[in-house]
C-alpha angles and dihedrals in degrees: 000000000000124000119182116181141166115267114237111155129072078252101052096051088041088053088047088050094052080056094057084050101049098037092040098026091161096048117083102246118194135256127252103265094044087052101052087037082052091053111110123196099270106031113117117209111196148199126207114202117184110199096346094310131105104267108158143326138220147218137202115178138137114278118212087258090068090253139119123270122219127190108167098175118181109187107256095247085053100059128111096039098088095262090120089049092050087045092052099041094052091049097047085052080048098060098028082059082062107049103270115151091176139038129197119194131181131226140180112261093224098046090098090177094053087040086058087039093052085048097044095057080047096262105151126202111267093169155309135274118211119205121208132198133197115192090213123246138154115299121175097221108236116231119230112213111258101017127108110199125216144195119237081216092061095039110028096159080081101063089076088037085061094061097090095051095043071053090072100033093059087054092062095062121096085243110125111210095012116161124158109195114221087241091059087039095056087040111052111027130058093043085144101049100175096054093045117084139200123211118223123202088185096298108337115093103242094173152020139195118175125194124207125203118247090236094214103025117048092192089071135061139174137226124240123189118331102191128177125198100258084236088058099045121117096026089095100255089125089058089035084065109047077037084072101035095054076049088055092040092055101047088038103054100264117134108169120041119194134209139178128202138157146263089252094041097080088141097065084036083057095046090049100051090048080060092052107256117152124214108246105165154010138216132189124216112214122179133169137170125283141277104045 
């Protein structure tokens, strides 16, 4: 028998959350507290039992393209026996109930059998996701003429002065739809503060590089957005800032440092690799129109 119901207790969520880490083990996943202060109105976070035992969980929340998200995970040795049907069923009633005419999920791009199991319910390939790794060592951060660079930890006030230029940043991906409220922006990036810069041109921000906690590793972090201003492009401040924050990983206890970019986003692929970040993994957006 399947039971699928909404998690409401610290146990529950932390439960939900055991699920994320065994299903995505290479992906940072939050900790509790980020997750239930990440929790909208009318987001749904489920578990999935299969005769009585933990088999998988599910999420339905807004994505930054205005659509639904949808994460229907079945524990790998659960699979096969309709928990992750009833899962996405369930989700995709859940956002259809809130006004939701379209859903995006994500899936490994090596997971063959969850790849069959998105096309089969009509989900259709939108991109890829590429994942980067750096196996930490020592780097002497190159200056760019003209450019003081700052902590987030030493100047906080600019972490909400960068949003207008992560704006336009985010415009740049190959993301349709893509719109990252300031709310989300101040929320979610920057949790490692000391390891997250800020580029100055005088005054003018001209560059950003955010850093996120591993919530349970501390010898691993994750890149948010490094963004740029497009008249300062080409002249290596985007390499001048991870530069300092592999610098600040490695004096700080960090030893493997993780990035995402885009099919459409070759140019910070190419940054990264020149830094010596290796590609690790892949992941494949899918999306399709409500209701299933």
């Amino acid at each position: 028998m399947i039971e699928l119901r909404a998690c409401e207790t610290d146990a529950d969520y932390e439960a939900w959350l055991g699920v994320r880490r065994a299903v995505l083990p290479h992906e940072r996943a939050p900790s509790l507290d980020e997750l239930k202060a990440s929790i909208g109105p009318n987001d749904l976070n489920l578990l999935a039992h299969l005769d009585g035992e933990l088999a998988g969980s599910g999420l339905v929340n807004r994505s930054d393209t205005g659509r639904a998200h949808l994460a229907p995970r079945v524990l790998p040795e659960r699979r096969g026996r309709g928990v992750g049907r009833a899962l996405l069923q369930r989700l995709a009633d859940h956002a259809v109930e809130h006004g939701y005419t379209a859903a995006g999920s994500h899936v490994p791009g090596d997971d063959e059998r969850s790849i069959a199991f998105a096309r089969r319910f009509g989900f259709e390939e939108e991109r890829r996701d590429i994942q980067q790794v750096l196996e930490v060592n020592g780097v002497e951060p190159r200056d760019v003429d003209g450019i003081d660079f700052v902590t987030i930890e030493s100047r906080p006030e600019l972490l909400e002065a960068a949003f207008s230029l992560a704006q336009q940043g985010y415009a740049d991906m190959p993301i349709e739809g893509l719109d990252v409220s300031r709310d989300s922006w101040l929320a979610e990036v920057s949790t490692l503060p000391a390891g997250s810069f800020v580029a100055l041109a005088g005054r003018e921000i001209v560059g950003y590089a955010g850093l996120m906690r591993w919530a349970d590793d501390a010898t691993k972090a994750e890149h948010d957005l490094t963004v740029v201003r497009r008249n300062w492009r080409r002249r290596g401040l985007a390499s001048a800032l991870k530069e300092r924050q592999i610098a600040w990983a490695a004096a700080n206890g960090v030893r493997k440092l993780v990035t995402y970019t885009q099919t459409g986003n070759e140019n910070m692929q190419a940054v990264n690799a020149r830094l010596g970040y290796v590609t690790t993994d892949v992941s494949i957006a899918f999306a399709r129109s409500l209701p299933l």
